[in-house]
C-alpha positions in Angstrom: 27.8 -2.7 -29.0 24.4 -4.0 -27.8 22.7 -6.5 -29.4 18.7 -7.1 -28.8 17.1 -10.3 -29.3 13.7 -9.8 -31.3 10.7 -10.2 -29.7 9.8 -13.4 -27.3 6.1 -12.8 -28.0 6.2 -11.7 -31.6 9.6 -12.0 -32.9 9.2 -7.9 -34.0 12.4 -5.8 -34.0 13.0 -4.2 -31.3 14.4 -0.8 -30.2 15.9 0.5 -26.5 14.9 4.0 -25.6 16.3 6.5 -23.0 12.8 8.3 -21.9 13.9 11.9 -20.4 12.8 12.5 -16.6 11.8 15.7 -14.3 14.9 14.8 -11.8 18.3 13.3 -12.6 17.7 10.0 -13.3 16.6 8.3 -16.0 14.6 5.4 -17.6 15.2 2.9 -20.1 13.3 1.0 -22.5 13.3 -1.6 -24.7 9.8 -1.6 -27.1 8.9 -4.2 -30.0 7.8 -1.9 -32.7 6.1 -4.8 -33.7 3.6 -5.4 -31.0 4.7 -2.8 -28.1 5.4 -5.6 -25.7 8.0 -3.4 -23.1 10.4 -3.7 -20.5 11.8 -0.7 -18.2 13.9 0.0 -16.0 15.3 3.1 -13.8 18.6 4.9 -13.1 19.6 6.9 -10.3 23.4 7.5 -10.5 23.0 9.9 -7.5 21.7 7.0 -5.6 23.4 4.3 -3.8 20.7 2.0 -3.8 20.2 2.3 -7.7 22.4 1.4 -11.0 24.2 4.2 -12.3 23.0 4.5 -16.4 25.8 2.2 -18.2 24.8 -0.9 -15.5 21.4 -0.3 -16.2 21.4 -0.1 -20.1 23.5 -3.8 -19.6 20.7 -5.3 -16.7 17.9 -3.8 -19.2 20.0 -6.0 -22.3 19.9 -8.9 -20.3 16.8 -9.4 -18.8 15.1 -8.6 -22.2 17.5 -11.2 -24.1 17.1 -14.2 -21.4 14.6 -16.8 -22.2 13.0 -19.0 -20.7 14.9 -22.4 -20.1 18.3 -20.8 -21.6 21.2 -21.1 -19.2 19.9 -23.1 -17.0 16.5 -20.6 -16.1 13.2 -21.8 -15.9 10.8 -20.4 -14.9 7.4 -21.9 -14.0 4.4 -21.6 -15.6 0.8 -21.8 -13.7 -1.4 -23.5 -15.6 
């Protein structure tokens, strides 16, 4: 099961769409349907260079759920 943290900039719920392409891939979504903040991400299983559709529904689930200083990440800030 996937489990989506809520919003870093809001704290809205949030949903993950597959959006329908013209060629054989496809691209995933995750959108706050609080304040439409979004991520995205694209899957090519016929491609080598690209994750095939279950890889890139989990790299999609965790890029949106890290946070800044969690695990050990940081990432500066210019001020």
């Amino acid at each position: 099961m996937i489990r989506l943290k809520n919003c870093p900039h809001c704290g809205g719920e949030v949903m993950l769409c597959r959006l329908n392409t013209v060629v054989s891939a496809a691209e995933f979504s995750i959108v706050c349907t609080g304040c439409g903040l979004e991520t995205r991400i694209y899957a090519n299983p016929m491609a080598n260079c690209c994750f095939d559709m279950g890889e890139a529904v989990r790299s999609i689930t965790e890029k949106w759920n890290r946070r800044d200083g969690e695990d050990g990440q940081h990432e500066e800030r210019q001020k």
